[in-house]
N, C-alpha and C positions, 0 to 999 in steps of 0.2 A: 614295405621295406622292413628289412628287418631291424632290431633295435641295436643300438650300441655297444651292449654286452656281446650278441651274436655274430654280430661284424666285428670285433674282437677273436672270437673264438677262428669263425672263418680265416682272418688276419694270420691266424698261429699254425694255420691249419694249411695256409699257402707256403707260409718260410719254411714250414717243417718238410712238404712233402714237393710244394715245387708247383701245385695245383690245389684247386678246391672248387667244388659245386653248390652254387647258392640258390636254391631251389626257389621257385616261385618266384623269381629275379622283377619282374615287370607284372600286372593284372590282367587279366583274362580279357579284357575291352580293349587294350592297349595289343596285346598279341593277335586281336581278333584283326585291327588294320594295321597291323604289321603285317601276316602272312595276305591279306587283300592285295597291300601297294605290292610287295614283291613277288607276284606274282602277277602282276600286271608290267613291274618292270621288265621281267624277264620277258612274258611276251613283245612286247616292244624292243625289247634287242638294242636299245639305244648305247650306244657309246657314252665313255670309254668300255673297253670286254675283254676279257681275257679268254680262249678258248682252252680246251682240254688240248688240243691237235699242238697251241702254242708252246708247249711246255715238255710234251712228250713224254710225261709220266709212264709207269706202266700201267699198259692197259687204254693207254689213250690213243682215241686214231693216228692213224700215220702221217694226216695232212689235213687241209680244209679239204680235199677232193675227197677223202675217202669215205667211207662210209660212217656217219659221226661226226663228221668231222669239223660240224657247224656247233655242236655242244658246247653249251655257256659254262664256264668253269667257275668264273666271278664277274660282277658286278661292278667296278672300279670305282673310286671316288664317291663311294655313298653317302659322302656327309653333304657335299655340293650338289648330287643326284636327286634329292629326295628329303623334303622337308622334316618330314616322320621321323628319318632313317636317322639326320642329325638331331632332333632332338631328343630322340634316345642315345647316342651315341654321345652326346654333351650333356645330359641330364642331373639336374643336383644331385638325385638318388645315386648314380654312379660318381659324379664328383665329392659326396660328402663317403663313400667309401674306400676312393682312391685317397683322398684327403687321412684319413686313419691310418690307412696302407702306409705312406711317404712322409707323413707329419707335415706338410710343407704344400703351397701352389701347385697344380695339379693341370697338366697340357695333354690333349689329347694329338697327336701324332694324325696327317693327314696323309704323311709320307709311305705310311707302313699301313697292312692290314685296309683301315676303313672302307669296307667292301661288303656287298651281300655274296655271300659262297655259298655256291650251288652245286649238289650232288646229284648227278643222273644215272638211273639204271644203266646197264651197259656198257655205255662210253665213260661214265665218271668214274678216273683212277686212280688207284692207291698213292697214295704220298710216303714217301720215305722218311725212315729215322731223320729227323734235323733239331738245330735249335734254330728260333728267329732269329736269335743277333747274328747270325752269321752274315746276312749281309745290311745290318745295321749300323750306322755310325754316331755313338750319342759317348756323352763323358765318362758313365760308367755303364756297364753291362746291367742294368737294375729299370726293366718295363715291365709293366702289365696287359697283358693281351685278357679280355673278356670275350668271349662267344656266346652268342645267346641263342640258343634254341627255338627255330621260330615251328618247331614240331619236335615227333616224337626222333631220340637219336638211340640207336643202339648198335652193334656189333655188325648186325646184316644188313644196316644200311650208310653203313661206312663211317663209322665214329670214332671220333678221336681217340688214341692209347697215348697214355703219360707212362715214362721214368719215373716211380717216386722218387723224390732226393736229388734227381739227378742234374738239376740246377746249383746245389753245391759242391761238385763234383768236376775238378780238371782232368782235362783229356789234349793230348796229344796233337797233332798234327793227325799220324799216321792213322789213329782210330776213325777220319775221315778222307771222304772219296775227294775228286778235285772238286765237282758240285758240292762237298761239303756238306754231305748226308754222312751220316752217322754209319759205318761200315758193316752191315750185317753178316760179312764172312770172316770176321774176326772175330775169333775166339772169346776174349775180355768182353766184348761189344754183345756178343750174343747170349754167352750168360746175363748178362746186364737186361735185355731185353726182356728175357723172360719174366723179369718182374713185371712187367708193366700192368698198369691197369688198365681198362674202359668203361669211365662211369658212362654210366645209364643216363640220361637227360630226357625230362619232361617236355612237352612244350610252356616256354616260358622260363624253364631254367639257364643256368648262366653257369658257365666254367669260367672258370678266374686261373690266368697260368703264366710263372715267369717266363722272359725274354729268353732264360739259359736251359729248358726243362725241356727233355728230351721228348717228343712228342711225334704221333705219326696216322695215318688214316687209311683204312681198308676202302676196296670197290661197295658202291650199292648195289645189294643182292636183292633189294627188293624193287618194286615197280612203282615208285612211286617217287618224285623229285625231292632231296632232302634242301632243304634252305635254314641258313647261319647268317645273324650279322655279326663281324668281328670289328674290334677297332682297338685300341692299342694306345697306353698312358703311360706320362712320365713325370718327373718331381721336379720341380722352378730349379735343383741343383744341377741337373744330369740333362744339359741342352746336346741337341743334337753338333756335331762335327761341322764346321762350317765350310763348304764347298762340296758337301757329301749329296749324294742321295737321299739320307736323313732331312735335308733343308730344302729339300724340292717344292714342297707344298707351307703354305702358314700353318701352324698350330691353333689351338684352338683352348682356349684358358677355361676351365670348370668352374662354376660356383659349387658350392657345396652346404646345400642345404638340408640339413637330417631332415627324413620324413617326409621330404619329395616325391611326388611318382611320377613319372610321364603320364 
């Protein structure tokens, strides 16, 4: 794990741009039965599952019938799923960096995200300009979504593109569609995109990205299944909306112990 000064700099380097990649996030033994178990979940196909067909993204089959149309999208509930899965997902190392992050008690969100995402050749389709809080209900607009790289992520196999900045940045209504994707035929919105970046990820490294950062994901061009665990924190101030969707699942409290690994 990194040290204190460096989870500092990272810290500076999320408020400023809205994202940040903390490279070598977990150890190479720990990654080694990370991609084993998920990779065995996915064979087994066990519920709960979200498929590509369910969603209708572009590029995703048209139905469960058609061709594709059985393609795992995510994984659901990975912290309940898969012992591994939450103890990285709950992890001091990640709790004594949210802890930095928020100054404060540190939940990790069961409601949002905590899933393995899974990217497949052909069928697995792009995702549109969005921010997460769009259909999130918590006191203030202020999470952290972590992704961590259980292989290599790049451009041609469908990797995430960040807005720099673009978490501190009000928009409109109209800048979004009624799904409340981010409108790519608007003028404002598409200059806007063109900034965007696509870091590069290791296997083992971790993006770190606000709730409000415009964010978005290309198809897999390559032939080979990409896998992610995502999961998603919040600070003891900013509880979720009580009767929301936000409250569906218990939370999950972090210790934070510097110098932890999984």
């Amino acid at each position: 794990m990194a040290g204190q000064h460096a989870t500092q700099q990272q810290i500076e380097v999320l408020r400023d741009k809205g994202f940040v990649v903390v490279p070598g996030f977990i150890p190479d033994d720990a990654l080694a039965n990370l991609n084993a178990t998920a990779r065995a979940h996915l064979a087994a196909r066990a519920a709960p599952l979200e498929f590509e067909a369910d969603l209708q993204y572009p590029g995703a089959p048209s139905s469960r019938d058609a061709a594709g149309g059985e393609t795992v999208r995510r994984l659901l509930d990975a912290y309940a799923r898969e012992p591994l899965f939450a103890q990285w997902g709950a992890s001091p190392q990640t709790g004594a960096w949210m802890r930095e992050y928020f100054g404060e008690r540190v939940f990790m969100s069961r409601a949002h995200h905590n899933c393995l995402m899974t990217k497949h050749p052909l069928y697995g389709s792009l995702t549109g300009w969005h921010r997460d809080i769009r259909y999130w209900s918590f006191t203030r607009e202020d999470l952290v979504s972590v992704w961590l790289a259980l292989g290599d992520e790049e451009i041609d196999n469908g990797a995430l593109w960040f807005v720099p900045g673009s978490h501190r940045m009000p928009f409109d209504a109209s800048r979004f569609d009624e799904a409340k994707f981010f409108r790519a035929d608007h003028a404002e919105n598409a200059a806007l995109i063109r900034t965007a970046e696509s870091p590069r990820l290791a296997p083992g490294d971790a993006v770190f990205f606000h709730c409000n950062t415009l964010h978005s994901a290309g198809k897999n061009l390559s032939d080979a299944i990409k896998f992610s665990l995502v999961f998603t924190y919040r600070g003891e101030s900013n509880p979720p909306v009580a009767g929301t969707r936000s409250t569906s699942k218990p939370e999950i409290e972090l210790e934070a112990s510097i110098g932890s690994r999984v």
